[in-house]
Biopython code that builds the backbone (N, CA, C, O; Angstrom):
import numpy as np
from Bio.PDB.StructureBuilder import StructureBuilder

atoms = [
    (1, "UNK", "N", (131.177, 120.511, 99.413)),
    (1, "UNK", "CA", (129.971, 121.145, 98.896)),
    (1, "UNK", "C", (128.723, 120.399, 99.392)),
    (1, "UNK", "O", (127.625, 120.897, 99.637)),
    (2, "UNK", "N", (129.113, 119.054, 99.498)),
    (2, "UNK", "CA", (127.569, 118.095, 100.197)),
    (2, "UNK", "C", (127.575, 118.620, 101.172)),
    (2, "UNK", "O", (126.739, 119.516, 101.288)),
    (3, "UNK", "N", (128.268, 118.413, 102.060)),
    (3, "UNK", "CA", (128.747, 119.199, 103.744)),
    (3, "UNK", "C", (127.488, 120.323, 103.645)),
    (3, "UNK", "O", (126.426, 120.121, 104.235)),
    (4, "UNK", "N", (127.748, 121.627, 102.764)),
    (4, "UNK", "CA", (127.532, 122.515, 103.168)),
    (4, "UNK", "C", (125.930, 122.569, 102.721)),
    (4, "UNK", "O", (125.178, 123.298, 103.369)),
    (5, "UNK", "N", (125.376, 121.723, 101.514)),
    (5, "UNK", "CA", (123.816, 121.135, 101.721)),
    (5, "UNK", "C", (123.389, 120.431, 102.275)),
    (5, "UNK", "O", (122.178, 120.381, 102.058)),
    (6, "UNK", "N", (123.892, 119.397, 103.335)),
    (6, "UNK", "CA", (123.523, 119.704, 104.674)),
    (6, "UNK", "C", (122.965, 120.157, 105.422)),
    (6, "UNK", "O", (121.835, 120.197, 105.909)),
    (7, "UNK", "N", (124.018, 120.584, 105.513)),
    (7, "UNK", "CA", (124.146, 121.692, 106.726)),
    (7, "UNK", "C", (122.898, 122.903, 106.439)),
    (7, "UNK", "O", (122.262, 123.459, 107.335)),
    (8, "UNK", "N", (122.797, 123.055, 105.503)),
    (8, "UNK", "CA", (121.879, 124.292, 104.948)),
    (8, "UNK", "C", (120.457, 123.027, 105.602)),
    (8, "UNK", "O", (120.125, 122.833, 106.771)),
    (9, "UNK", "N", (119.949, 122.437, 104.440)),
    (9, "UNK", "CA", (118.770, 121.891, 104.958)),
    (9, "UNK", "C", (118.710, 122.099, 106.610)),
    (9, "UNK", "O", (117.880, 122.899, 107.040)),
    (10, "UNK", "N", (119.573, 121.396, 107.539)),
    (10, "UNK", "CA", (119.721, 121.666, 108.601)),
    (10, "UNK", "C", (118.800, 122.887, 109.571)),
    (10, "UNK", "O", (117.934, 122.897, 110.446)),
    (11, "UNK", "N", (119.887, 124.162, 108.517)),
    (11, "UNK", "CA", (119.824, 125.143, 109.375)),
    (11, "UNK", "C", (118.343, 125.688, 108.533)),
    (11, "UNK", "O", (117.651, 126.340, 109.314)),
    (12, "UNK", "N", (117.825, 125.588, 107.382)),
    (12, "UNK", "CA", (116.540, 125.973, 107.000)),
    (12, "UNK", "C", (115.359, 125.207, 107.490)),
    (12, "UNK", "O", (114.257, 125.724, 107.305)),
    (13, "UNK", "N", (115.428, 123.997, 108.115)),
    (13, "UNK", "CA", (114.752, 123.509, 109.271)),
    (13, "UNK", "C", (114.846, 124.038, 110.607)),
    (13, "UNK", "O", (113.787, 124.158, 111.222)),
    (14, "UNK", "N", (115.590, 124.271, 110.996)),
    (14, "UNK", "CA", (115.755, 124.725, 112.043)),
    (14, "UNK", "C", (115.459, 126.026, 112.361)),
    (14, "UNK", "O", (115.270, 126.329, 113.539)),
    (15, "UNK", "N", (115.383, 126.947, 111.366)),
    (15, "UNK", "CA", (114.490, 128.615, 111.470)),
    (15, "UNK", "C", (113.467, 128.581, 111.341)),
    (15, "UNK", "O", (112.869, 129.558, 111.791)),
    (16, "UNK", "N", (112.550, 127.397, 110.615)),
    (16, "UNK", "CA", (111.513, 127.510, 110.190)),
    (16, "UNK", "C", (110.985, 126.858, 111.187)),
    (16, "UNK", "O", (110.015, 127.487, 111.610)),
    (17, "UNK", "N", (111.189, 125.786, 111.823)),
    (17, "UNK", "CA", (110.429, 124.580, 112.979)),
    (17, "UNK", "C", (109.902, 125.198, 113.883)),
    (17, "UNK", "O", (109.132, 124.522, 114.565)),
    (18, "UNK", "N", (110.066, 126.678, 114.278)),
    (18, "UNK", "CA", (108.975, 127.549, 115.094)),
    (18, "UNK", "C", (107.936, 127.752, 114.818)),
    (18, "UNK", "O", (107.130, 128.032, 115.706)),
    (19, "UNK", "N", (107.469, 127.680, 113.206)),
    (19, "UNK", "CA", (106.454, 128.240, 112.721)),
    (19, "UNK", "C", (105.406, 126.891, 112.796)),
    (19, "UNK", "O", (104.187, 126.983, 112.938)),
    (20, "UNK", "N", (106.143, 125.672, 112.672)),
    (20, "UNK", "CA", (105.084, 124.259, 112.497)),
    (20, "UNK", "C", (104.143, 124.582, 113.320)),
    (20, "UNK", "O", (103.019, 124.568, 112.819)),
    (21, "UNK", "N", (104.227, 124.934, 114.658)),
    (21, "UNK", "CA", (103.043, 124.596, 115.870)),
    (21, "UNK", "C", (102.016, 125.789, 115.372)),
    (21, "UNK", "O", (100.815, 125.702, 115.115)),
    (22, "UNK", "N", (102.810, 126.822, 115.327)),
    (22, "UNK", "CA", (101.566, 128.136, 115.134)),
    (22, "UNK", "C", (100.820, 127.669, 113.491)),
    (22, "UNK", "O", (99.629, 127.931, 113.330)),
    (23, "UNK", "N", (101.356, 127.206, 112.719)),
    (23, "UNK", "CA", (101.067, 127.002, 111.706)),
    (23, "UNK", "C", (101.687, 125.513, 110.705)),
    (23, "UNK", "O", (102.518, 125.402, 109.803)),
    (24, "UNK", "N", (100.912, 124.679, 111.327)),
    (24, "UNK", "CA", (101.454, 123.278, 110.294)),
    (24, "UNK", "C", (101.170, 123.094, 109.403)),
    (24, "UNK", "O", (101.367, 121.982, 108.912)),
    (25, "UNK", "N", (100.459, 124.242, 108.616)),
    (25, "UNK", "CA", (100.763, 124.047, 106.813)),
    (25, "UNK", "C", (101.886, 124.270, 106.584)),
    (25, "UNK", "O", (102.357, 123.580, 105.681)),
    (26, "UNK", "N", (102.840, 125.297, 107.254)),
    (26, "UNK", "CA", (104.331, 125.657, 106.247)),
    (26, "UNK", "C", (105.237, 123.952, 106.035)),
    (26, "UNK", "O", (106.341, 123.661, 105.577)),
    (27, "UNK", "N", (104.111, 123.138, 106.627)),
    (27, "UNK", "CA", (105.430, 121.727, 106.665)),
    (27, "UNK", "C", (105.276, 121.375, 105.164)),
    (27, "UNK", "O", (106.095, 120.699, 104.540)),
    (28, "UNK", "N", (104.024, 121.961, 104.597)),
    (28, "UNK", "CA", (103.857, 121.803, 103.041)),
    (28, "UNK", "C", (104.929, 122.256, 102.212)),
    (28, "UNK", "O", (105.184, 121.685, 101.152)),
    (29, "UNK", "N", (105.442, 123.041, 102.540)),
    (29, "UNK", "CA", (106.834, 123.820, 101.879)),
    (29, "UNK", "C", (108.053, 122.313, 101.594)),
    (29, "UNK", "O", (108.774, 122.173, 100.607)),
    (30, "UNK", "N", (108.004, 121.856, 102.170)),
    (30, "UNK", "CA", (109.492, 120.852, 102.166)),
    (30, "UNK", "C", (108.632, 119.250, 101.821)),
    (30, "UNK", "O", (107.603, 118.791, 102.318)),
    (31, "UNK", "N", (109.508, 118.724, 100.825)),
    (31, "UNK", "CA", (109.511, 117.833, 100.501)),
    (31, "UNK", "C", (110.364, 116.869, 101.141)),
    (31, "UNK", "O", (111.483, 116.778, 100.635)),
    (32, "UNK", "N", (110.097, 116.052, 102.221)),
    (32, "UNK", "CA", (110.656, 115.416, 103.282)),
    (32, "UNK", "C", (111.273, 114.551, 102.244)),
    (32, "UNK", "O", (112.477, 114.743, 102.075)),
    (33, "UNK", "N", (110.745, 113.704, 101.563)),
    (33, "UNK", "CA", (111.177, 112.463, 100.977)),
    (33, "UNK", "C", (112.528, 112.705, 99.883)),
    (33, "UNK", "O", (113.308, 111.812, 99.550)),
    (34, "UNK", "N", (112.583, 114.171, 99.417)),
    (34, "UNK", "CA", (113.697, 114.324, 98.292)),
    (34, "UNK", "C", (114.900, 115.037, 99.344)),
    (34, "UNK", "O", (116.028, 115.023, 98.852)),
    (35, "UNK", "N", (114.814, 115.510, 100.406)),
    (35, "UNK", "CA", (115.011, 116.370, 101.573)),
    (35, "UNK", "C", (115.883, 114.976, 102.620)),
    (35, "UNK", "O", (116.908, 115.035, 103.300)),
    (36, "UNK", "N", (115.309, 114.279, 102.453)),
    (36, "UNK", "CA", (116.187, 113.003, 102.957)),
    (36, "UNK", "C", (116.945, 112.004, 102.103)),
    (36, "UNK", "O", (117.734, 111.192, 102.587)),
    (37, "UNK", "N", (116.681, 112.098, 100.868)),
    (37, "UNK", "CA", (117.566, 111.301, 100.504)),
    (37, "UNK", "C", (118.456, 111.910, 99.797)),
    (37, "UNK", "O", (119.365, 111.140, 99.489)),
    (38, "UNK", "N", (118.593, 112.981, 99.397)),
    (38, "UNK", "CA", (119.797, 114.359, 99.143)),
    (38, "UNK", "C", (120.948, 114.295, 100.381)),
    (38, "UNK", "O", (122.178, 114.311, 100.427)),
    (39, "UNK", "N", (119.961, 114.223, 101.250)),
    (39, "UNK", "CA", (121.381, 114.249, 102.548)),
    (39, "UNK", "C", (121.628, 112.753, 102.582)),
    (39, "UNK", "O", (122.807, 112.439, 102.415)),
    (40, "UNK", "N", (121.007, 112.044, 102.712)),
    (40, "UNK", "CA", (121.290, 110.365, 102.030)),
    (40, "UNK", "C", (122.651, 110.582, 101.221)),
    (40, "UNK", "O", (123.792, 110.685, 101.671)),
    (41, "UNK", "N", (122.362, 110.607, 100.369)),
    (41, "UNK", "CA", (123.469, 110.623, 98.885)),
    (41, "UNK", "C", (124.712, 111.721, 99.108)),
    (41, "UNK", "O", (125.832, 111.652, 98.602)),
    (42, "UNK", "N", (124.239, 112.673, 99.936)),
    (42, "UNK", "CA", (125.619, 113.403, 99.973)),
    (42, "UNK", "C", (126.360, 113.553, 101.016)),
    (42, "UNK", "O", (127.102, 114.511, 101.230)),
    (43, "UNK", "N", (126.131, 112.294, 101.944)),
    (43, "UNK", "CA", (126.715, 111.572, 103.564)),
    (43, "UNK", "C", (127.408, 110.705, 102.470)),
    (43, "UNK", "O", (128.367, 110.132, 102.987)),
    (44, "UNK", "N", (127.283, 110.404, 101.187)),
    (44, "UNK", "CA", (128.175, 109.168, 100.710)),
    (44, "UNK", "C", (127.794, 107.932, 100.975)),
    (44, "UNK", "O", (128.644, 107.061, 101.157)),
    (45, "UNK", "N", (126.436, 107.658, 101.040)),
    (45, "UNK", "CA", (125.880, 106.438, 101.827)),
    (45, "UNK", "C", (125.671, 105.745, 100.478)),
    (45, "UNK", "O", (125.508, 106.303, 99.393)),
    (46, "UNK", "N", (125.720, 103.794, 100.858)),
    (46, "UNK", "CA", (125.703, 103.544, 99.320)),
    (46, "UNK", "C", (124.025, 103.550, 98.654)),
    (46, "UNK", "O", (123.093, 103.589, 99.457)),
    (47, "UNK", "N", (123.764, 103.513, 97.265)),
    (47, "UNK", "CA", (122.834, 104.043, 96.952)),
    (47, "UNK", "C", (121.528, 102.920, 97.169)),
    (47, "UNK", "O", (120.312, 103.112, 97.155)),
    (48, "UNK", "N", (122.345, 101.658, 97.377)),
    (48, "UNK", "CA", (121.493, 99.983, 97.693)),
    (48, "UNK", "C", (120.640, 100.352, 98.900)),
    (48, "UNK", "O", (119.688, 99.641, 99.224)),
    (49, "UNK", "N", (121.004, 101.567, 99.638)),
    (49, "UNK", "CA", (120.412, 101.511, 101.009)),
    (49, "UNK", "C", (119.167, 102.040, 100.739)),
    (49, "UNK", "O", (118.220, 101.645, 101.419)),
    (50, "UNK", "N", (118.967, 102.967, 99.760)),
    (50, "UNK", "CA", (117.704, 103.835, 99.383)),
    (50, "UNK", "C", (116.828, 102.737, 98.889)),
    (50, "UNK", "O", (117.127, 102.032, 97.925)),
    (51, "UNK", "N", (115.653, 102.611, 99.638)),
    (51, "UNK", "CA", (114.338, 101.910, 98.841)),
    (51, "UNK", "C", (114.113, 102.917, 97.598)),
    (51, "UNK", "O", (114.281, 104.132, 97.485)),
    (52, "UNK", "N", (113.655, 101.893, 96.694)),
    (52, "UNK", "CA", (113.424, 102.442, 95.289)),
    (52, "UNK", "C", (112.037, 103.385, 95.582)),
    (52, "UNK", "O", (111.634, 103.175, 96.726)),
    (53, "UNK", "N", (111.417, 104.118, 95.032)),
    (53, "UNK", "CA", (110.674, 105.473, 95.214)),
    (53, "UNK", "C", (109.254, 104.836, 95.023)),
    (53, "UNK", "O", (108.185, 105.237, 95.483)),
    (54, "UNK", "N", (109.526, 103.647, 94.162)),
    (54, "UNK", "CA", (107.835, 103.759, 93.649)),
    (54, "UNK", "C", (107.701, 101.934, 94.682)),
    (54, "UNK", "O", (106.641, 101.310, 94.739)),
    (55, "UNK", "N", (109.156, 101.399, 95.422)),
    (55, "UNK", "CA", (108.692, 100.651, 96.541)),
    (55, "UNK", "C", (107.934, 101.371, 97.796)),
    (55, "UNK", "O", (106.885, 101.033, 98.344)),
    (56, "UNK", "N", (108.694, 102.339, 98.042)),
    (56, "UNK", "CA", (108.343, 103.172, 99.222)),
    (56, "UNK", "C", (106.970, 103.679, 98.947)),
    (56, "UNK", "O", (106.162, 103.968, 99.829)),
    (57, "UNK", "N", (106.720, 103.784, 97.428)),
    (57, "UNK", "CA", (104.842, 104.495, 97.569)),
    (57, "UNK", "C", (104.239, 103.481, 98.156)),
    (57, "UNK", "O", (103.548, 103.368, 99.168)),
    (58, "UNK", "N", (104.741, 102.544, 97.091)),
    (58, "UNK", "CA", (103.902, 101.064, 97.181)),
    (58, "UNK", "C", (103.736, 100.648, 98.711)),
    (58, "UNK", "O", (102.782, 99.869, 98.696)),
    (59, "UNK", "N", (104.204, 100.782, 100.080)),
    (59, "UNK", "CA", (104.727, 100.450, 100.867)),
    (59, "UNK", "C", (103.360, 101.504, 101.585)),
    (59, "UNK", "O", (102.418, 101.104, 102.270)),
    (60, "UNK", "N", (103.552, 102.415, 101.303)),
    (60, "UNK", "CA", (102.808, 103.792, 101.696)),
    (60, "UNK", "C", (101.445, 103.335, 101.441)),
    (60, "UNK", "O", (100.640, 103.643, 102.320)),
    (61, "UNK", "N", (101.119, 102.855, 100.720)),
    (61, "UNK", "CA", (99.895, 102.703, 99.864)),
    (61, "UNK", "C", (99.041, 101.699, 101.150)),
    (61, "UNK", "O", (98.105, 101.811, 101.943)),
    (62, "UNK", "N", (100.155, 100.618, 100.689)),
    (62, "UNK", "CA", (99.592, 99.929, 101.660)),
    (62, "UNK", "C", (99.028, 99.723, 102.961)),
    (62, "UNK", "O", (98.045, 99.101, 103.361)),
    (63, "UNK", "N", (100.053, 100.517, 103.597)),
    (63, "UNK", "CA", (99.918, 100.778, 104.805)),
    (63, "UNK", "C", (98.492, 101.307, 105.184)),
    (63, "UNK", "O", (97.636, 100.776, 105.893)),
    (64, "UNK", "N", (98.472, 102.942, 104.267)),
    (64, "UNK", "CA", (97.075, 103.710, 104.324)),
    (64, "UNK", "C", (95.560, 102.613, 104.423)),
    (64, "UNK", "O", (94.627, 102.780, 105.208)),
    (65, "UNK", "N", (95.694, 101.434, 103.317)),
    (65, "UNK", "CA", (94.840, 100.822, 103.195)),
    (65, "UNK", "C", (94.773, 100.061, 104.391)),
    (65, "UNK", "O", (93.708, 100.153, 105.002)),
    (66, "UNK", "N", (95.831, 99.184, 104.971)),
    (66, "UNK", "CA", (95.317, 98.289, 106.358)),
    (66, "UNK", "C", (94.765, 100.032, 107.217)),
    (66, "UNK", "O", (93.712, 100.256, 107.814)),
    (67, "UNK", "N", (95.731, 100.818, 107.002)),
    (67, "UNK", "CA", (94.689, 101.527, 108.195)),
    (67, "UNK", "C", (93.610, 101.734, 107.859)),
    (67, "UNK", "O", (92.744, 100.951, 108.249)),
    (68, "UNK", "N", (93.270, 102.753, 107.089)),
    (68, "UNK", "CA", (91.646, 102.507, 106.627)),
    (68, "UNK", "C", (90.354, 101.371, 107.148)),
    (68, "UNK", "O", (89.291, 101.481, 107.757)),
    (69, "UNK", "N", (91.308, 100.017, 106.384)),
    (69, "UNK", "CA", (90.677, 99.048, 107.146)),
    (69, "UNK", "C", (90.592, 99.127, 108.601)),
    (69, "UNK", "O", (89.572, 99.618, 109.083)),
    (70, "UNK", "N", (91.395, 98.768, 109.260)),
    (70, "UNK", "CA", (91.227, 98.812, 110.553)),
    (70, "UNK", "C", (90.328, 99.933, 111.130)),
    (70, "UNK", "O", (89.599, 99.676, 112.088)),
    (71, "UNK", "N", (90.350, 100.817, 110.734)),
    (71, "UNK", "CA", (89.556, 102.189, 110.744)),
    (71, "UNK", "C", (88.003, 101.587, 111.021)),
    (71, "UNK", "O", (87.211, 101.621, 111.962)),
    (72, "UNK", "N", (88.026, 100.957, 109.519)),
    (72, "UNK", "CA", (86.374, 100.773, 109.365)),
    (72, "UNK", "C", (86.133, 99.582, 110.065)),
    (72, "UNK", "O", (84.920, 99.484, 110.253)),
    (73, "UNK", "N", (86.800, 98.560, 110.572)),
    (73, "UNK", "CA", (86.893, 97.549, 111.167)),
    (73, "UNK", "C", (86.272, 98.182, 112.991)),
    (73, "UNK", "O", (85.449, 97.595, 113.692)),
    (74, "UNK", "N", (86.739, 99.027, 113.210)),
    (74, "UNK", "CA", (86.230, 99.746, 114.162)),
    (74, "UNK", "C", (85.461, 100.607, 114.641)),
    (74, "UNK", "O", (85.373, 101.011, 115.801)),
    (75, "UNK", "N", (84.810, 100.934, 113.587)),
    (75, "UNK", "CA", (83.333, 101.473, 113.423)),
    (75, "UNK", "C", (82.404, 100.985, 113.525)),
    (75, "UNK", "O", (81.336, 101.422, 113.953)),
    (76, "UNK", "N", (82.789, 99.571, 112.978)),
    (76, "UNK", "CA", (81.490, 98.492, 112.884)),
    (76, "UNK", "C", (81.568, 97.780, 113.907)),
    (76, "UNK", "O", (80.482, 97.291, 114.218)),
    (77, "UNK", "N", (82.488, 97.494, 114.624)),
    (77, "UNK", "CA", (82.592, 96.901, 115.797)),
    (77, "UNK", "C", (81.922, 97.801, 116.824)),
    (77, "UNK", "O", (81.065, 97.408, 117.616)),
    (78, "UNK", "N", (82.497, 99.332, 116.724)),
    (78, "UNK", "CA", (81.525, 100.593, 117.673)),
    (78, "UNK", "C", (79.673, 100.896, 117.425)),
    (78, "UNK", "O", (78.937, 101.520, 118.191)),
    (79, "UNK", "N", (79.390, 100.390, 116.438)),
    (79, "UNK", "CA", (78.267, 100.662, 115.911)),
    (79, "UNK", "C", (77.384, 98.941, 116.225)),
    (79, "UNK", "O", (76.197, 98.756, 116.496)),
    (80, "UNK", "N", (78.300, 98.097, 116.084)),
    (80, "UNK", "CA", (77.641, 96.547, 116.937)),
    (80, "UNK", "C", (76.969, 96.851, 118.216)),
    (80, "UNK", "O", (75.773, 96.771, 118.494)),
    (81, "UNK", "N", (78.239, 97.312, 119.130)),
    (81, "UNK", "CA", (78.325, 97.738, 120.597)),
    (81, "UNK", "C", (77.466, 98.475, 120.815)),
    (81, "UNK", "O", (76.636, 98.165, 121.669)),
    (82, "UNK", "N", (77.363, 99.764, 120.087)),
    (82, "UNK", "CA", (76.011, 100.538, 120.725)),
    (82, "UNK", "C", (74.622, 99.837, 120.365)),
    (82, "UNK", "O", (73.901, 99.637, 121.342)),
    (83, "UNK", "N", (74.142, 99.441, 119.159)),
    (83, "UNK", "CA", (73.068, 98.157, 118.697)),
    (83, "UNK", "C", (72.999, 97.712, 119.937)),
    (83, "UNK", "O", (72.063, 98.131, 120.618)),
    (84, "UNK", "N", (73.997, 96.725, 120.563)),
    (84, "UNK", "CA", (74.175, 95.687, 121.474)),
    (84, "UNK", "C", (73.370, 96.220, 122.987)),
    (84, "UNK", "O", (72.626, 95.524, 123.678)),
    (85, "UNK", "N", (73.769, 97.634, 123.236)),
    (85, "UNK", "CA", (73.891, 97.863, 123.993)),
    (85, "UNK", "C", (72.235, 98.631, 123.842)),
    (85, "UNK", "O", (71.627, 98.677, 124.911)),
    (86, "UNK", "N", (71.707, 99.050, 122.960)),
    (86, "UNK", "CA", (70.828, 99.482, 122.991)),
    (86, "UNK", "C", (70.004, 98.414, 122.889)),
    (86, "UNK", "O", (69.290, 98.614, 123.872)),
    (87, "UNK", "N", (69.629, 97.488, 122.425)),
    (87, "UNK", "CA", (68.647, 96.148, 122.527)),
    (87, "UNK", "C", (69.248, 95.507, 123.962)),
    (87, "UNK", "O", (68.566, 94.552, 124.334)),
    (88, "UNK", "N", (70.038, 95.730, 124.583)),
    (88, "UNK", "CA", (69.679, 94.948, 125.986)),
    (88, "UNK", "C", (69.176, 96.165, 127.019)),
    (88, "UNK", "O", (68.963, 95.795, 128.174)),
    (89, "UNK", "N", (69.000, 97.361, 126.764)),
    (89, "UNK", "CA", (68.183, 98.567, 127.485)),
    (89, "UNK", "C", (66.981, 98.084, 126.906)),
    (89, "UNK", "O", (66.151, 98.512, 127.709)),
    (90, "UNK", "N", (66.392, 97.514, 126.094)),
    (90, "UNK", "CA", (65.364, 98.252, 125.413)),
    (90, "UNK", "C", (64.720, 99.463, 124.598)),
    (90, "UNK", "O", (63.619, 99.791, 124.158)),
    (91, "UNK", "N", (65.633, 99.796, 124.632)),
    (91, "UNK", "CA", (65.379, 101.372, 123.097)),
    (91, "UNK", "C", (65.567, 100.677, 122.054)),
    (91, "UNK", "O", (65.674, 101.545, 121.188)),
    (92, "UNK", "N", (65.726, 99.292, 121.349)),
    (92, "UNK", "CA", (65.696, 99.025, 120.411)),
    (92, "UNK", "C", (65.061, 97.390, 120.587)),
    (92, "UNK", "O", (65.454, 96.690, 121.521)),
    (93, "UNK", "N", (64.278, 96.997, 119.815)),
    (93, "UNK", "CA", (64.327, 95.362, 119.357)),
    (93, "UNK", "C", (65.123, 94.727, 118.956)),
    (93, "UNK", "O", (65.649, 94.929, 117.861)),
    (94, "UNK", "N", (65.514, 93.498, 119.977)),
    (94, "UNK", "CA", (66.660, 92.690, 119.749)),
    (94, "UNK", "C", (66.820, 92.360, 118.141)),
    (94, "UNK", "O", (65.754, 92.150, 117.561)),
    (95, "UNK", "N", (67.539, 92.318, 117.669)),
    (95, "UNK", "CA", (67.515, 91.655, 116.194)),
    (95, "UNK", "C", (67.459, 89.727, 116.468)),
    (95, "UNK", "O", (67.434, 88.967, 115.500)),
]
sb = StructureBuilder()
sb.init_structure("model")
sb.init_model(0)
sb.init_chain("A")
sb.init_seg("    ")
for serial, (resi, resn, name, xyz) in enumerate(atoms, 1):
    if name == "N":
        sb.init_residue(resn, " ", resi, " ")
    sb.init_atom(name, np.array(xyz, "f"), 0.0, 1.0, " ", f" {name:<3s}", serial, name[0])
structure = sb.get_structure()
């Protein structure tokens, strides 16, 4: 019976994965994270292997935030550069 939920997820990915490009909202439809560990658990895999749910946010969380950072870390570095670059033209007064 796992076999055959599977296999289903499988094949209900697989009819639908035409539609992502014309339309990548339908990826809103599927819950990747419960969608993988269903087939997780019903491969018989042991359950120690699954990160706990609210590690994996936590994990998520984090991540978002160094990017962010780095994000803004690079704005200000792009926004130095043009400054920089505009006070050695002269369109601006050196600071």
């Amino acid at each position: 019976m796992k076999a055959i939920e599977n296999e289903a997820f499988g094949r209900s990915f697989a009819e639908t994965s035409p539609f992502f490009e014309l339309a990548p909202e339908t990826l809103d439809n599927y819950d990747s994270d419960a969608i993988a560990r269903a087939i997780y658990r019903n491969n018989g895999a042991p359950e120690e292997g699954l990160r706990p749910e609210r590690e994996r946010d936590l994990m998520r969380q984090e991540r978002a935030e160094a990017q962010q950072q780095a994000e803004q870390e690079m704005a200000e570095l792009e926004e130095a550069d043009a400054v920089s670059k505009l006070a050695s033209s002269g369109a601006i007064a050196a600071a």
